[in-house]
C-alpha distance (Angstrom), angle and dihedral (degrees) to the residues before:
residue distance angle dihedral
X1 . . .
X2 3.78 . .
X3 4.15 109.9 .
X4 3.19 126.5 -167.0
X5 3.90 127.1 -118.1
X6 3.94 123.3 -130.8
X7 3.88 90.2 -114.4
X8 3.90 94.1 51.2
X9 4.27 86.4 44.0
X10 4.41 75.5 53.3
X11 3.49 93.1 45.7
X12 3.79 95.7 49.7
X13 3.96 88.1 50.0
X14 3.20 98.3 47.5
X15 3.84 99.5 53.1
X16 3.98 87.8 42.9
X17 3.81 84.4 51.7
X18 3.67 91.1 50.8
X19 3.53 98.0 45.3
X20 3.91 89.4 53.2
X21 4.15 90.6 56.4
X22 3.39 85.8 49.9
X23 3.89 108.1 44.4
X24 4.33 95.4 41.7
X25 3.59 97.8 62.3
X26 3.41 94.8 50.7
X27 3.53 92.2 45.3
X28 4.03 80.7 49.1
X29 3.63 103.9 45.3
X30 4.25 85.5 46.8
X31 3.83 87.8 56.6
X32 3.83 95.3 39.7
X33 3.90 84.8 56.5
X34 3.53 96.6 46.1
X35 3.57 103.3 50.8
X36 3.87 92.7 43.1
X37 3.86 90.2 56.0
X38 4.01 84.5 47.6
X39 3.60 90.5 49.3
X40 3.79 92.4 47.0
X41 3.62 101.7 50.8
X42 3.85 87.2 45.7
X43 4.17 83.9 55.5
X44 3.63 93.2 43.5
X45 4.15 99.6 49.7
X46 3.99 79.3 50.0
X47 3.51 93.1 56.9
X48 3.35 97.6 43.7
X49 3.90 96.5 49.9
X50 3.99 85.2 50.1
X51 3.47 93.4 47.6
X52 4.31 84.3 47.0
X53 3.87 91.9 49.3
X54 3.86 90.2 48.9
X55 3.78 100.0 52.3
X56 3.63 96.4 44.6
């Protein structure tokens, strides 16, 4: 049987950890973008149908 040590159990957490800091904000900043382009079109077809209703 192969056990393992308390520094390899650390070493395992640690790169798990590190992985973690490093995959959510990218997962964050991808959904940040996305819904602020979502949000922006939405604001922008408003405007434009205001803008459509008030020149008419």
């Amino acid at each position: 049987m192969n056990q393992v040590g308390v520094g390899g159990v650390l070493v395992s957490f640690f790169s798990i950890f590190g992985l973690l800091f490093t995959v959510v904000p990218i997962i964050f900043f991808l959904w940040f973008a996305i819904t602020t382009t979502k949000q922006l079109k939405m604001q922008t077809k408003l405007l434009e149908e205001i803008k459509a209703r008030l020149n008419s």
